[in-house]
C-alpha positions in Angstrom: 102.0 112.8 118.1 101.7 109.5 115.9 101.7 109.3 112.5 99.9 106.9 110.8 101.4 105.7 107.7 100.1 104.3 104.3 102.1 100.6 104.5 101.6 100.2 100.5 100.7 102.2 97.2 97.2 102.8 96.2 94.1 104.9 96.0 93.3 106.1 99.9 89.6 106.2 100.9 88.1 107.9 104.0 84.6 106.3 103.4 83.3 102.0 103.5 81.6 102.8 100.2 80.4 106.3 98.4 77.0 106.5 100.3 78.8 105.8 103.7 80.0 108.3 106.1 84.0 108.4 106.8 85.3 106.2 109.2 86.0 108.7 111.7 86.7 112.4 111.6 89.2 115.1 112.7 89.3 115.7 116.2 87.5 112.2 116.6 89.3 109.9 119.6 90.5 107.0 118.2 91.1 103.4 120.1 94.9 102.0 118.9 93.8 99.1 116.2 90.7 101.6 114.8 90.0 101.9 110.9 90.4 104.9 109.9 90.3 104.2 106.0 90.9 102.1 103.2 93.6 101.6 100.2 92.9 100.2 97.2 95.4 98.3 95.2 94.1 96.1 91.8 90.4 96.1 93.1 91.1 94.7 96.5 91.1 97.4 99.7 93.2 96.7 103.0 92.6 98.8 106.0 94.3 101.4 107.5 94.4 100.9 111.4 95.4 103.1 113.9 98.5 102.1 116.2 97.6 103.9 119.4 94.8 105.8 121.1 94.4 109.3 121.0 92.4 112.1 119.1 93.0 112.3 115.4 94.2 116.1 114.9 93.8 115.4 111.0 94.1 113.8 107.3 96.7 114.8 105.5 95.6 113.0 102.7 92.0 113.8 100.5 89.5 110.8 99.8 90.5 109.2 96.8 94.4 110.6 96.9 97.1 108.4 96.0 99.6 107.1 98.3 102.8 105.2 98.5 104.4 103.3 101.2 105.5 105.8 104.1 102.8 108.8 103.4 101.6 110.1 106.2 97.6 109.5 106.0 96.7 111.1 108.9 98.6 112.0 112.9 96.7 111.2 116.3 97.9 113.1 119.7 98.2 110.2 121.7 96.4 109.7 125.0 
């Protein structure tokens, strides 16, 4: 298992925009380098990017959760 890791604080988001569907969901397989969500920090949003392939087994963060460096966002069995 991987975790993926927020790498700063902010406000986590699952979804592009409000209307949009999430970037992926659980039990979705996943390429290494694949969005999986945003942060937001002061109005400007960096991605969060998978590290390996695999099938994400699930958040374990809600849309629009704060995070600090080191959360675990979400874990992906690796392939």
């Amino acid at each position: 298992m991987a975790e993926i890791q927020s790498p700063l604080p902010g406000v986590f988001y699952r979804r592009p925009s409000p209307d949009k569907d999430p970037f992926v969901q659980d039990g979705d397989q996943v390429e290494a380098g694949q969005v999986i969500g945003l942060i937001e920090v002061m109005k400007q949003f960096s991605e969060v990017q998978t590290d390996s392939a695999g099938t994400l087994q699930g958040f374990r963060l809600q849309d629009g959760d704060m995070v600090h460096p080191g959360d675990v966002i979400a874990v992906v069995a690796e392939s």
